[in-house]
C-alpha positions in Angstrom: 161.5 140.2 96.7 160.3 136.6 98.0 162.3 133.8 96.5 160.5 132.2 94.1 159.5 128.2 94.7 161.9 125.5 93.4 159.8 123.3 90.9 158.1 120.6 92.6 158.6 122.2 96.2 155.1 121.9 98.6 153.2 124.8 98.6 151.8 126.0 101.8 148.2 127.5 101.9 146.3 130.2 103.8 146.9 129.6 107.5 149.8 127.6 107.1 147.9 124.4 106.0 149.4 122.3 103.4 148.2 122.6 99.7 146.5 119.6 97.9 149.0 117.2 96.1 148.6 116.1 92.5 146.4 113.6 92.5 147.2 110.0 91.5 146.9 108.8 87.9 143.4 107.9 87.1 141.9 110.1 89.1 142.2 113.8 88.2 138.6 115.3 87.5 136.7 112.7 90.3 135.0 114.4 93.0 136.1 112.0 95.5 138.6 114.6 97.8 141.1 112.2 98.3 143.6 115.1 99.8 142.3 115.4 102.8 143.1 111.3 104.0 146.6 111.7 102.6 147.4 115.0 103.8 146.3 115.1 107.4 149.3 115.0 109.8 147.8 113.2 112.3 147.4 110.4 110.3 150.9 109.9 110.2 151.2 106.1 108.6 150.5 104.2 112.2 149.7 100.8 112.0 149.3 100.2 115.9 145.7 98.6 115.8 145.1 99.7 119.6 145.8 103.2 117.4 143.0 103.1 115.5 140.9 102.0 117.7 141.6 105.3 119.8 141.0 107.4 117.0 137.4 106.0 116.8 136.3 108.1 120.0 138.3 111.2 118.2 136.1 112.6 116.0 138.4 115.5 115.2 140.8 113.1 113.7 138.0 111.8 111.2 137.5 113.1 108.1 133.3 112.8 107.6 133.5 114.5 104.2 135.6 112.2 102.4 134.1 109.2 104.2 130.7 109.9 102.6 132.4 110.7 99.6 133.3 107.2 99.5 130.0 105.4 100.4 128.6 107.7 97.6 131.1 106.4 94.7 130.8 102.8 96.4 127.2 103.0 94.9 127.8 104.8 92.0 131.7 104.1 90.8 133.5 101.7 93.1 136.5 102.0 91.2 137.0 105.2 91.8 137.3 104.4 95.5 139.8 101.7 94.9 142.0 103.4 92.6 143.4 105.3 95.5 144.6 102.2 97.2 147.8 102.2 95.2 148.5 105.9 96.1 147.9 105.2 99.7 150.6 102.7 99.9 153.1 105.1 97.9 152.4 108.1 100.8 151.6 105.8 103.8 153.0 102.6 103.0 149.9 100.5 104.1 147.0 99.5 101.7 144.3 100.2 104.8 142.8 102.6 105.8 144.4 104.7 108.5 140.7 106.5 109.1 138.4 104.9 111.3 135.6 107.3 110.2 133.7 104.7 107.4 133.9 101.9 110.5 132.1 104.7 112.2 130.0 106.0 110.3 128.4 102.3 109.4 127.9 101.5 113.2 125.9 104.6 113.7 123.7 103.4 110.5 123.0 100.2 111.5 123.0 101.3 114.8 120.1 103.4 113.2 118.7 100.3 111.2 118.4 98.2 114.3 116.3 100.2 116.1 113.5 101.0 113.1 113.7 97.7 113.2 112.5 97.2 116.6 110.4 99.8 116.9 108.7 98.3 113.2 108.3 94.7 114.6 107.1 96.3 118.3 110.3 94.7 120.0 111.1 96.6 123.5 113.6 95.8 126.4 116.0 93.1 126.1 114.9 92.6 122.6 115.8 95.9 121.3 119.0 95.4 122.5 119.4 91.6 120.9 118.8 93.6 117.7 121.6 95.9 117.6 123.8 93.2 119.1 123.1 91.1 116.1 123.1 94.2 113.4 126.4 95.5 114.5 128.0 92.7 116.3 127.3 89.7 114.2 126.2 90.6 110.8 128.5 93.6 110.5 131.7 92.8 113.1 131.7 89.0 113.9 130.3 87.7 110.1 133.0 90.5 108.3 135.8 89.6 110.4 135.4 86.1 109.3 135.2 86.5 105.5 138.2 88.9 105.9 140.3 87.1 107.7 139.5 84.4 105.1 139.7 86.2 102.3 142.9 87.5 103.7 144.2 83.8 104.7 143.4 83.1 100.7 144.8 86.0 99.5 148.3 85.5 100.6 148.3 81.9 101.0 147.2 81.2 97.2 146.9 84.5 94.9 149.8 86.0 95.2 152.1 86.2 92.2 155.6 84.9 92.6 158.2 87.5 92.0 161.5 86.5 90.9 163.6 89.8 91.7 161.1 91.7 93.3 160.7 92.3 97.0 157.9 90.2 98.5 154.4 91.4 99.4 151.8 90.5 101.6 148.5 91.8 101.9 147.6 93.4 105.3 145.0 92.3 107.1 142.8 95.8 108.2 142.7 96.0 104.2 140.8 92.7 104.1 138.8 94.0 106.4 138.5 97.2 104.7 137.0 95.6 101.6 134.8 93.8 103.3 133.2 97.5 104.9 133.1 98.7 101.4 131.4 95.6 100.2 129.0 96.4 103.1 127.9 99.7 102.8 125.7 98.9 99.6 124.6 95.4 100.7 123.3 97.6 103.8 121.2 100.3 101.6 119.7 97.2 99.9 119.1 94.1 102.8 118.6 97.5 106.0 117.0 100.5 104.5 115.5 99.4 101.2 114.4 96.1 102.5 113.0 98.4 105.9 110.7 100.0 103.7 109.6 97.2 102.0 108.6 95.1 104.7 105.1 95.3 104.9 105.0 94.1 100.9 107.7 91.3 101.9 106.2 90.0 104.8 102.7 88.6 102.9 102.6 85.2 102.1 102.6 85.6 98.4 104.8 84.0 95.5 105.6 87.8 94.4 106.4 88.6 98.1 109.3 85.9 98.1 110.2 86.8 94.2 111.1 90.7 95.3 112.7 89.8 99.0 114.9 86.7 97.5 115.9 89.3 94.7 117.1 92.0 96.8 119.3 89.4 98.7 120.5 88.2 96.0 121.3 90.9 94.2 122.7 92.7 97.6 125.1 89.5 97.9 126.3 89.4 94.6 127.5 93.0 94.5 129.4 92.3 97.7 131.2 89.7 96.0 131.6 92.0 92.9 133.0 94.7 95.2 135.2 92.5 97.2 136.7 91.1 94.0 137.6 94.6 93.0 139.1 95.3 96.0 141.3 92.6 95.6 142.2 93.2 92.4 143.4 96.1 93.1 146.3 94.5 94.4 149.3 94.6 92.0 150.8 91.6 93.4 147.3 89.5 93.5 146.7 87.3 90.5 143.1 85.4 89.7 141.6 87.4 91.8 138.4 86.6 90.4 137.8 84.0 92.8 136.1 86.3 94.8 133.0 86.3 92.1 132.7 82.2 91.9 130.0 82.4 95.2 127.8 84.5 92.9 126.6 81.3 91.2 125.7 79.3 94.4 124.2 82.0 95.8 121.9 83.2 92.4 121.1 79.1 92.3 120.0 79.0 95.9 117.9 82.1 95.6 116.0 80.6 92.3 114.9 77.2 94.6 114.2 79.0 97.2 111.8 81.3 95.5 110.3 78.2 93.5 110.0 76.7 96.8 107.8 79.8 97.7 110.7 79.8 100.6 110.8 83.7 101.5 114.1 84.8 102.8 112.8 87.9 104.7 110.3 86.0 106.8 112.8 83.2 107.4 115.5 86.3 109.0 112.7 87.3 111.1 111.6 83.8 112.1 115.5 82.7 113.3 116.5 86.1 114.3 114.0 88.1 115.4 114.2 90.9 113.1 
């Protein structure tokens, strides 16, 4: 007879491949398949950045299923999403992200986006491309590498709570950047695909025109900044972390002139970017 398992001991599954673990507190019941980030073997807590930029041409090392799992709960239950950051750094010891799949996965969307968007304003050539330069390489890379590395700057330099007899932490700086891609993926759906649709309501010079375009900005801006903030907050070593929510009022005040001043926010993109 087969020795029977010690309590607690790994079980192995059909073919050999690990079984899923317990999941973390908080999360039991979710749909969001958090086993298969923290299980895979090739994954194996590496922090090297020229790492993971390798594993982004190695789609076998990408887990697609639990990447759009994320993007899904980003919309619906961003918590969800965030709650596993904790449970990361207990199995991996790193807050971020050792998955380039949801970096990935947005470049082939906007990607995507930028070229509707040509073909929609009748761009070709040179122009086409100046699209998906600035889609992917200003507004997504360039413009999120900024407010991370910010946020990140902020985050250690002011938030963090001081810690008498408890070993020092710092945030990393991929995880900054990580909550900004989460903070992206819905302002995308909103200001690329919604707005997409939309655009031949939004581009009439009417006072309703500018009330629904400067809405969907700000409304796609302010749930970055509520994301972000939860992201942050996450962090058991962060205090006022609700910082992160304070441009919300600037950016809801801005939006109210600029819409009294019949100021349209989609035109004025298309006028100083060409999209």
């Amino acid at each position: 007879l087969a020795r029977a398992s010690a309590p607690g001991q790994n079980r192995r599954g059909r073919g050999g491949g690990p079984s899923l673990r317990s999941a973390p507190p908080g999360l039991a019941g979710t749909m969001l398949p958090i086993h298969i980030e923290s299980e895979r073997p090739s994954f194996a807590a590496c922090t090297s950045f020229s790492e993971y930029l390798r594993r982004m041409v190695q789609y076998a090392q990408m887990d697609m299923n639990y990447t759009f799992a994320q993007m899904i709960y980003l919309c619906m239950a961003p918590r969800k999403v965030y709650q596993l950051t904790s449970y990361r750094k207990q199995t991996k010891n790193q807050w971020a992200r050792d998955d380039p799949a949801f970096i990935v996965v947005l470049v082939f969307f906007l990607s995507v986006a930028s070229v509707s968007y040509g073909l929609a304003l009748q761009l070709q050539g040179s122009a086409m491309i100046r699209v998906i330069a600035l889609f992917v390489g200003i507004h997504f890379v360039l413009i999120g590498m900024a407010v991370a590395s910010c946020a990140w700057f902020i985050s250690n330099k002011y938030l963090r709570a001081q810690s008498i007899h408890g070993v020092e932490q710092r945030m990393e700086w991929m995880y900054a950047f990580d909550i900004h891609c989460n903070s992206f993926f819905p302002l995308f759906l909103v200001l690329y695909v919604v707005h997409y649709f939309l655009l031949p309501l939004l581009l009439k010079p009417t006072l309703v025109a500018a009330i629904i375009g400067n809405t969907l900005y700000a409304g796609a801006l302010c749930y970055y900044l509520f994301i972000t903030s939860l992201g942050y907050s996450m962090l058991p070593f962060l205090e006022r972390t609700e910082v992160f929510l304070y441009p919300m009022v600037p950016v809801i005040v801005s939006v109210v002139i600029l819409t009294v001043l019949r100021i349209n926010l989609t035109v004025l993109s298309i006028s100083l970017f060409g999209v």
